[in-house]
C-alpha positions in Angstrom: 39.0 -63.3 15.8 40.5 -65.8 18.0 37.5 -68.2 19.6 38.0 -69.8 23.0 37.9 -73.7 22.9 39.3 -73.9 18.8 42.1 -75.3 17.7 43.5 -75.8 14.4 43.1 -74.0 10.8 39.9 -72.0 9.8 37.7 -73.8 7.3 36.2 -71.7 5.0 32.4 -71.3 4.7 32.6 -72.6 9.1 30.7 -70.2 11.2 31.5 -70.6 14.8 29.3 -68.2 17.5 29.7 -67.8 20.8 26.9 -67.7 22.5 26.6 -66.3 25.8 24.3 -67.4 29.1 22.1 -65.1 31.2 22.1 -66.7 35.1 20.5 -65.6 37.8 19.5 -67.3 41.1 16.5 -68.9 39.3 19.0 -70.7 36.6 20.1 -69.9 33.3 18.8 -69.1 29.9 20.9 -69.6 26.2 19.9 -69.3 22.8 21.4 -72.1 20.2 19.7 -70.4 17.1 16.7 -67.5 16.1 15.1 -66.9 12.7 16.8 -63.5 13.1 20.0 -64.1 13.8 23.0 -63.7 10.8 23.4 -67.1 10.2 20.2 -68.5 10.1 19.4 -70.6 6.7 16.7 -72.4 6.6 14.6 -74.8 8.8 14.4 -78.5 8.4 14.3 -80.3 11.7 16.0 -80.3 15.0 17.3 -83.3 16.4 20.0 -84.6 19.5 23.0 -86.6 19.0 23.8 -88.5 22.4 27.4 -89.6 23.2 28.5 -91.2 26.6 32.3 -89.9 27.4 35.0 -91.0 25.3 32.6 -92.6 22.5 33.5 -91.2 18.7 30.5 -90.0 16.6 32.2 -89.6 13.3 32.9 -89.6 10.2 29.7 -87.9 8.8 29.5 -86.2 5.7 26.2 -84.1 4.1 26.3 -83.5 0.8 23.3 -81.2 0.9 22.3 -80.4 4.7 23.9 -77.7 6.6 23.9 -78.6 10.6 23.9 -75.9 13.4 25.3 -77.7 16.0 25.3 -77.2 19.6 26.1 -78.7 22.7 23.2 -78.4 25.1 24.5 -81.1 27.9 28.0 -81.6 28.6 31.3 -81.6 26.6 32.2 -82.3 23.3 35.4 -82.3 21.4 33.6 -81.6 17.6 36.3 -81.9 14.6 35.8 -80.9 11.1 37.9 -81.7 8.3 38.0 -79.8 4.8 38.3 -82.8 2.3 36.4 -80.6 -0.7 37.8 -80.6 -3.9 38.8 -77.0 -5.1 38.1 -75.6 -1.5 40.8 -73.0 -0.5 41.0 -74.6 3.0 41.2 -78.3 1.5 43.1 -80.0 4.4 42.4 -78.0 7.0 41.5 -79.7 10.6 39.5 -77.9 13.1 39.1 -78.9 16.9 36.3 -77.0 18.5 35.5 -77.6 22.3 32.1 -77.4 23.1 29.4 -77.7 25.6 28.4 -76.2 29.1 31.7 -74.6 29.5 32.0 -73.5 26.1 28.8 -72.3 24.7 28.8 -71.8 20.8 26.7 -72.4 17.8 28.9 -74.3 14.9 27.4 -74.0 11.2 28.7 -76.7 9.0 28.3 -76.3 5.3 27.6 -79.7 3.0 30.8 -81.1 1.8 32.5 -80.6 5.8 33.4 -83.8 7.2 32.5 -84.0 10.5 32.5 -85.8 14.1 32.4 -85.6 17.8 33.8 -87.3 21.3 32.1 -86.6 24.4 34.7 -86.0 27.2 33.6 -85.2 30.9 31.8 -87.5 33.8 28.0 -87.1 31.8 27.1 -88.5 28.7 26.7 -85.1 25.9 23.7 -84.2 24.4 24.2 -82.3 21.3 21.4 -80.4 19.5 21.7 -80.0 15.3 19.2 -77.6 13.9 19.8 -78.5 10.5 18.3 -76.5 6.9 17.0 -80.4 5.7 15.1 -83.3 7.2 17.2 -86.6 7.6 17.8 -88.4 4.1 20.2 -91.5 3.8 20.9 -90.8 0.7 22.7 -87.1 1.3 24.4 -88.9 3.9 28.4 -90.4 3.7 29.8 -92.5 6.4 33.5 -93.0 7.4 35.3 -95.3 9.9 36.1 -93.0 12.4 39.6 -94.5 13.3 40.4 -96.4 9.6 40.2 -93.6 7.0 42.4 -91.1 5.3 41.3 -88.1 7.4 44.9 -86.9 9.3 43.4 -86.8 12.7 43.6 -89.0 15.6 40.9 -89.0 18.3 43.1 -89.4 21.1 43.8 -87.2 24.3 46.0 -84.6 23.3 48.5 -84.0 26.7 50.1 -80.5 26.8 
């Protein structure tokens, strides 16, 4: 199934869902995520990542926590990278654009390293339903422009 707004290779164990809005006159209504729906895990807390356009939120890596992320206020260009050992998508780079012209859900498995830019005229606000409360210790940082990871942040044109 090809999903508007990604780019790149699969990853394996990613789910990415559209999700769809119901407008009216009145405004709009979305879901991000029910207890019901397929890939719903677990609950651990919900919390919102804030980015002003053209900052980079990454490199973030869970070792335990799966994130449900979604974009509740403007764009976001999210990027995951398959670095696990004995994955059968090791290597794989996914660009997924997201937001309030894109509307989908993205489930990241532990092990996924991940990371955003906010692009647009408004800074993004995007939500992460995740299966775990925060803990440090689950938690990997990298640079996000001196690293390993074969992806550069930059505006691609064409």
């Amino acid at each position: 199934m090809t999903i508007d707004g990604v780019k790149g290779s699969a990853i394996a164990g990613v789910r990415i869902v559209p999700k769809r809005t119901i407008a009216d006159e009145r405004g709009a209504i979305f879901h991000m995520l029910k207890s019901t729906d397929p890939e719903f895990l677990q609950f651990g807390e919900i919390y919102f990542s804030c980015g002003y356009p053209g900052v980079i939120k990454a490199w973030h890596i869970h070792k335990e926590m799966t994130l449900n992320n979604f974009c509740v206020v403007g764009m976001i260009k999210l990027v995951l990278y398959d670095g696990r050992e004995g994955s059968p998508t090791k290597g794989a780079v996914t660009e997924i654009f997201m937001g309030e012209q894109n509307r989908l859900l993205v489930q990241i498995p532990p092990g996924i390293t991940n990371g955003y830019k906010a692009f647009g005229d408004k800074m993004a606000i995007l939500a992460n339903c995740a299966t775990m409360p925060h803990d440090r210790n689950e938690l990997i940082y990298i640079d996000p422009l001196n690293n390993d990871i074969p992806y550069k942040w930059d505006v691609k044109h064409g």
